[in-house]
N, C-alpha and C positions, 0 to 999 in steps of 0.2 A: 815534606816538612819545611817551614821555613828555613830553618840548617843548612839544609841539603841545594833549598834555591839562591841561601843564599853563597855557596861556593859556585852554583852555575852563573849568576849575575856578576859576577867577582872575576869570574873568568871571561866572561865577554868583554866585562866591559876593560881591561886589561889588553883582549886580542888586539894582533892586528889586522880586523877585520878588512877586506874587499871593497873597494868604492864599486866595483864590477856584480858585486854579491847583495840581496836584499836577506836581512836575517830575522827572522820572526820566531817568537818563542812563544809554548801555547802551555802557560803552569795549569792545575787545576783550579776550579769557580773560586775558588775561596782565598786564592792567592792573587787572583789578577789585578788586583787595585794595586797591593804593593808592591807586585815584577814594577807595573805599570808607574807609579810614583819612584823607583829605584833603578831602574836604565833610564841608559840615554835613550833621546827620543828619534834617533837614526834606528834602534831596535826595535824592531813590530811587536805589540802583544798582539796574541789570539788566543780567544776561547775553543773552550774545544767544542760549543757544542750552543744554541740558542733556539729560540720556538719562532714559528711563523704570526708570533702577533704581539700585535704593540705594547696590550696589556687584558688582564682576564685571570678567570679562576684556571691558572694551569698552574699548580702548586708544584714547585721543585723546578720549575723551567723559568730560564732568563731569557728575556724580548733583546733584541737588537736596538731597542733605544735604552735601555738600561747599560748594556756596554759601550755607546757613542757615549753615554753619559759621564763614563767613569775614565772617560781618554783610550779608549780604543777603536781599531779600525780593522783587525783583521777577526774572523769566526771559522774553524774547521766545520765543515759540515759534511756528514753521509759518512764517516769513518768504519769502518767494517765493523767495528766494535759496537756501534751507534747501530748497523742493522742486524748485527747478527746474534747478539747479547738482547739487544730491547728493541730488536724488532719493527726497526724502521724499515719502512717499503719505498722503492725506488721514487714512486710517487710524491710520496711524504717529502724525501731529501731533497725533492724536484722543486718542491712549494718552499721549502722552508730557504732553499737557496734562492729563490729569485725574491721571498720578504726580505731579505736581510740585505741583496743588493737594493731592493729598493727604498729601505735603509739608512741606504749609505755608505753601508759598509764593505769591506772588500772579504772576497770568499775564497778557501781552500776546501772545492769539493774534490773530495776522494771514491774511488773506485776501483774494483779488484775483483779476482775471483776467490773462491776457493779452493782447495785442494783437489778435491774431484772433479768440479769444473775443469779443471787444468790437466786432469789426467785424462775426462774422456773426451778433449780438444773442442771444450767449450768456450776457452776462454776472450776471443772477440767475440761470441752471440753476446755473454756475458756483459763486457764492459761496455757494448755499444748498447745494448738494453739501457745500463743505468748512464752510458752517457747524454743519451736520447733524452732522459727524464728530466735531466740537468735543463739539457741548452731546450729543452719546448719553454724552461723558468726561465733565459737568459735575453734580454735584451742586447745588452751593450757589455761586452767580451772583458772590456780593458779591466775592471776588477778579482777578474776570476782567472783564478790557480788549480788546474787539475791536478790532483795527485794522486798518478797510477801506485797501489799497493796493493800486489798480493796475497791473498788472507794467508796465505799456506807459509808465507815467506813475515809474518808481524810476530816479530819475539819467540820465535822457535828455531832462530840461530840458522836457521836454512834462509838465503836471498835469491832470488832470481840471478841470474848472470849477467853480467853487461849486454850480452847477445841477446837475452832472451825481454831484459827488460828497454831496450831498442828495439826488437821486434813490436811489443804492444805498441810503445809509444808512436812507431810509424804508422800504425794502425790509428790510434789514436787522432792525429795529425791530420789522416786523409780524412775521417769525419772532420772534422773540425773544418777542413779545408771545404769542403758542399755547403758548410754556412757563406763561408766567403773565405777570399784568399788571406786578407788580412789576419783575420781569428786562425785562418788553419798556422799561418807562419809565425802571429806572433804574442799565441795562446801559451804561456808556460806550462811546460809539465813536466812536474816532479816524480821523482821516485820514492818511495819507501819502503819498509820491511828488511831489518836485521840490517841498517847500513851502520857502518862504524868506520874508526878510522883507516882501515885495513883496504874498505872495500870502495870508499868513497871517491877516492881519485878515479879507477876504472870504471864504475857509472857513470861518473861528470863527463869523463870524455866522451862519452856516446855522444853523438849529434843532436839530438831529439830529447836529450834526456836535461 
């Protein structure tokens, strides 16, 4: 609700945020012009979510020239939610990332497994399937934000461990790195799933993380 965003906007813009830190905040579609017109503009918006075309009968979906339009730059894209709720295919997130970098925009593709993935030690076939799908859509690296999220570990109060979510990311890294050294060293990748104040510091220090 607006209420609610606007104690989280009250609150950043209050912090004292990190010149070291980029901070990007991703409200829902209905709210993004006003995060957007109500921070400062060192704070990123992003959407959480945009279609692979400029314009067309895709009723309920917003193009990436519609968000440049409204003073935005960043789009989450492939959120576990986005494939496993409505059924987006590695494919799709692949396409729909590399429209939006070319765009203009900058992207936070996300990738993860699921529970059972992770239980019967599927979980690099996994992320390297959907990371593959990603970078065949990526040209030019410097916009794009990976972010490793475990589905098993999004709002179910269980996270990965620092160990366990530096494991992927090393994983991560050495793909990254067979494009070129550049992208593998200095390709950002995020973490997510159930991070809070609690558990934030010991993620950050991981090396990769």
């Amino acid at each position: 609700t607006t209420a609610t965003i606007e104690v989280i906007m009250k609150n950043l813009t209050q912090a004292n945020l990190s010149e070291n830190s980029e901070v990007v905040v991703a409200p829902p579609s209905c709210y993004l012009k006003y995060v957007r017109d109500n921070l400062p503009a060192m704070i990123g918006v992003s959407a959480q979510n945009c279609y692979k075309a400029e314009k067309g009968a895709f009723t309920g979906e917003l193009s990436p020239h519609m968000l440049r339009d409204i003073g935005l730059e960043w789009v989450i894209l492939g959120h576990s939610e986005r494939r496993n709720i409505f059924g987006e295919t590695n494919e799709l997130v692949g396409e729909k990332v590399g429209y939006a970098l070319s765009a203009g925009m900058k992207v936070i593709a996300c990738i993860g497994e699921i529970l059972s993935e992770r239980e019967s030690g599927m979980t690099e076939q996994v992320v390297e399937t959907q990371l593959k799908a990603i970078s065949d859509n990526v040209k030019d690296w410097t916009n794009v934000v990976i972010a490793y999220e475990p589905v098993w570990a999004i709002g179910t109060g269980l996270n990965a461990t620092p160990a366990q979510a530096q494991d992927v990311h090393v994983f991560l890294r050495k793909i990254l790195s067979n494009i070129s050294s550049t992208v593998g060293t200095q390709t950002r990748i995020i973490y997510g799933g159930s991070v809070n104040a609690g558990n934030c510091k010991d993620l950050g220090s991981m090396p990769d993380v």
